[in-house]
C-alpha positions in Angstrom: 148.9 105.4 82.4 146.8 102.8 80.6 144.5 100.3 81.8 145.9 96.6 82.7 142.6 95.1 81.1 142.7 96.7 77.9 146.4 96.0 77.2 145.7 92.3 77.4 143.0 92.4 74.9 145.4 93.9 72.4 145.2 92.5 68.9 146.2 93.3 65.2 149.9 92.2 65.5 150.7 93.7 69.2 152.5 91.2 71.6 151.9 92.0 75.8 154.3 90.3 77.6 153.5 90.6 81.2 155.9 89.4 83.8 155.1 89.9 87.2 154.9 93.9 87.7 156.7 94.3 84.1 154.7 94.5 80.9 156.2 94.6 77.4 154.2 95.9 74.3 155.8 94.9 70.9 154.7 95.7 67.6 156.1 95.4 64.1 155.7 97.6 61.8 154.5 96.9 57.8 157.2 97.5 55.4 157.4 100.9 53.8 156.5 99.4 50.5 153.3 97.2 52.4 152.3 100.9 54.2 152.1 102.9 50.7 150.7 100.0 48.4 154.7 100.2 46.6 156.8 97.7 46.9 159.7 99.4 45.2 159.9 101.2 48.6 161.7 98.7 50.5 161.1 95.7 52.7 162.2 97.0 56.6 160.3 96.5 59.3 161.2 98.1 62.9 159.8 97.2 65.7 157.8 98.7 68.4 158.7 97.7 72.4 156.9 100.0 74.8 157.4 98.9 78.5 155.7 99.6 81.8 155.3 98.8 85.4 152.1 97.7 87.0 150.2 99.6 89.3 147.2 98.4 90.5 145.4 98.1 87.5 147.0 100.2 85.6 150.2 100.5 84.0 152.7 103.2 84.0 154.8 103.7 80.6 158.4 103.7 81.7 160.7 103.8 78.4 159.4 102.4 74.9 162.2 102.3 71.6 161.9 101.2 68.1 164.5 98.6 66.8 165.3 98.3 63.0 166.3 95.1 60.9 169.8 95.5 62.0 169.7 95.8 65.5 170.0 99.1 65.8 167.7 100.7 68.2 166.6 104.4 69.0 164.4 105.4 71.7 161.2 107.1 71.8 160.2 109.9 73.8 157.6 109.0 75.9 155.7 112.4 74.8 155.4 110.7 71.2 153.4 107.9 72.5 150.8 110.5 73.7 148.4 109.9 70.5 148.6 105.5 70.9 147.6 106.1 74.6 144.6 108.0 73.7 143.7 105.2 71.4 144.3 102.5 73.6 142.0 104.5 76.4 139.1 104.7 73.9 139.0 101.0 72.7 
């Protein structure tokens, strides 16, 4: 669960999407080559969607993927999120 308030204050290239009880968190990535100061490393960006439901005033992570370039897109166990929720607790 994170707190309604501090999703909405979410900077630094995150999108929140609320739309009535449904909230959307999308971030894109750098590229590889941006992340390790080497552009020979490639261009891609994926990006990010983590979506919840709101309760109260909190919201409840329900499902969350990453998309690549192409389309293609792989979800993300919700356990692997663990680490951003702490982060997003203690801003």
């Amino acid at each position: 669960m994170l707190p309604l308030d501090k999703l909405r204050k979410l900077g630094n290239g995150y999108n929140v999407v609320i739309r009535g009880r449904q909230v959307e968190v999308v971030f894109t990535t750098p590229t590889l080559g941006d992340a390790a100061s080497d552009p020979e490393l490639g261009d891609e960006r994926r990006t990010i969607v983590i979506r919840g439901v709101i309760e109260g005033d909190m919201v409840k992570i329900i499902d969350a993927y990453v998309e690549d370039q192409y389309g293609y897109r792989g979800k993300i166990d919700l356990r692997d999120l663990e680490l951003w929720i702490e982060y997003i607790n203690k801003l």
